[in-house]
N, C-alpha and C positions, 0 to 999 in steps of 0.2 A: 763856572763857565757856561756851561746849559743851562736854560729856564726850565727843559722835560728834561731832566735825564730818561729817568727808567721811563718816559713815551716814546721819548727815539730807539731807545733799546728795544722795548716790544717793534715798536716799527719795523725796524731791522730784522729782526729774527723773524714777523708774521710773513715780509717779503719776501724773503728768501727758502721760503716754506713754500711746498708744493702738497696740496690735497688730494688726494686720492679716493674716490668715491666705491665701493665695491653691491654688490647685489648678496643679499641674502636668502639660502638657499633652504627651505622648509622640507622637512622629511615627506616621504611621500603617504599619501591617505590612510588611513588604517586597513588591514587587510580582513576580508568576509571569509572567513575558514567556511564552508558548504557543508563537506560531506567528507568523513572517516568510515571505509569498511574494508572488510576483508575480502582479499583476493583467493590464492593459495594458502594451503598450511604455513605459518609464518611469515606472511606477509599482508600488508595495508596500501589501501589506494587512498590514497587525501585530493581534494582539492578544493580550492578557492577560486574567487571572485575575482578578476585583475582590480589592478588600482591606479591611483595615477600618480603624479607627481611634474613638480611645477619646470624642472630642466629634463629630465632623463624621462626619452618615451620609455613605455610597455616593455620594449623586446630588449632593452637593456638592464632594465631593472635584476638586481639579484635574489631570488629567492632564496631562502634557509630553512631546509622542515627540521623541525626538534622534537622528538618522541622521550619522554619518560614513562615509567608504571608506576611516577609520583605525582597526584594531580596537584595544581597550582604550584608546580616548577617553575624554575626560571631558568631558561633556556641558557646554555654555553658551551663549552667545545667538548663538554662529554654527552651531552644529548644531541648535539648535531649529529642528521644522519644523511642528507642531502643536499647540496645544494645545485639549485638550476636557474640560466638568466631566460627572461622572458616567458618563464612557464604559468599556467595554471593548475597544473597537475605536477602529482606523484605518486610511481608505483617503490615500496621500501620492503624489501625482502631481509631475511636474515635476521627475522624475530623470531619469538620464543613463541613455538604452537600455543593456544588457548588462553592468552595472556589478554588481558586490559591495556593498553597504553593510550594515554595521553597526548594530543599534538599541540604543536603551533607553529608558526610557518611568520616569517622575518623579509620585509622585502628594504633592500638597499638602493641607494639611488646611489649616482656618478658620484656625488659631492659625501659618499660615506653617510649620510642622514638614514637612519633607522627606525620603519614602525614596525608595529606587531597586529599580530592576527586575536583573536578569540581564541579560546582554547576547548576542543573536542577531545571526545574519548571514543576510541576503537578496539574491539576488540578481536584479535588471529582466530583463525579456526584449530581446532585441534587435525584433523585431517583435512585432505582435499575435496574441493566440493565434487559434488557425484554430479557429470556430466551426461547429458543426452541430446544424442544428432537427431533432427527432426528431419524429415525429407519435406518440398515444401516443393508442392505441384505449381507450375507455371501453366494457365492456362488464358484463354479467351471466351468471353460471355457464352458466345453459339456452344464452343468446346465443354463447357461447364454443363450446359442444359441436355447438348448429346449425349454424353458419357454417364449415362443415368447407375452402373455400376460399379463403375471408374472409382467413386470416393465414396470415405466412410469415416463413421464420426472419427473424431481425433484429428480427422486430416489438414494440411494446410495448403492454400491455395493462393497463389498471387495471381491476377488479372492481368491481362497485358494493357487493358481499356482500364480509364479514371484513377490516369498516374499509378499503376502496378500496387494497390490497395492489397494490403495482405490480412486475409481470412482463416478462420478457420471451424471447418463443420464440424457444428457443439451434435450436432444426430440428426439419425436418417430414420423416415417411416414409412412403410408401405402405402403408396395412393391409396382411395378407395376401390379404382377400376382397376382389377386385374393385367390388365393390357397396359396399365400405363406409368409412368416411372416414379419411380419412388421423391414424395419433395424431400428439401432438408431444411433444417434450421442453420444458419450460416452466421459468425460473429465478425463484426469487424473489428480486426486489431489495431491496426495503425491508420 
């Protein structure tokens, strides 16, 4: 009866077919792990790099940090220890004083695509670090030059003049003239 059968039949069926185009969605960049250190006894600060990714800005993206004391782990629901959207950092408490551990940090985008960080090692402190309050004199240049007894080595000193520039006298020595004020030697820190 037909000259095409099976051409009219693809005909028929290509026709009545509707194509559907969709976008393909790439995991997001790989992540720059930075920096693992110790906070408190038992705890790690980590942080990374942000990254990008081709649909999902920054603040959405999921982070995942994974801590083992097995190096070249592989991250999963027993070494996850936090997760945060949009972060660069993390502080993780509730490790074992003076121990090594292992990180690496997972960023997720909207479409579920997953890359991975580098992998560092950090190690807890066995105790808390020993803190000291420094007092840190606020002055102005005239104020500085008046107050020839006012300061003494160790001290620190912020300027109210050229952006509040924080100092600190490394030592003080007696002028030559009797009468007159001691100089110092003065460090810039920041």
């Amino acid at each position: 009866m037909y000259k095409y059968p099976v051409y009219a039949l693809f005909y028929a069926v290509f026709m009545s077919c509707s194509i559907t185009s969709f976008a393909v969605s790439t995991s997001p960049n790989v992540i720059q792990l930075v920096e693992v250190s110790a906070l408190e006894k038992g705890s790690l600060a980590v942080s990374w790099l942000p990254t990008i990714d081709d649909n999902t800005p920054h603040k959405d993206l999921v982070y995942r940090v994974y801590l083992s004391e097995q190096a070249n782990f592989l991250p999963d629901n027993t070494t996850l220890k936090l997760k945060k959207t949009g972060a660069m950092s993390a502080n993780i408490s509730g490790l074992k004083p003076a121990t090594v551990y292992f990180v690496m940090v997972t960023a997720t985008d909207n479409d579920g695509n997953v890359s991975w960080s580098n992998q560092l090692q950090g190690r807890t402190t066995a105790t808390n670090p020993k803190r000291t309050a420094v007092k840190v004199h606020e002055v102005s240049a005239s104020q500085f030059a008046r107050s020839a007894n006012q300061f003494k080595a160790g001290d620190y000193i912020v300027s109210r003049e050229q952006g509040g520039m924080l100092r600190k006298i490394e030592a003080t020595a007696p002028s030559p003239s009797a009468n007159s004020r001691p100089s110092r030697l003065v460090k810039r820190i920041v």
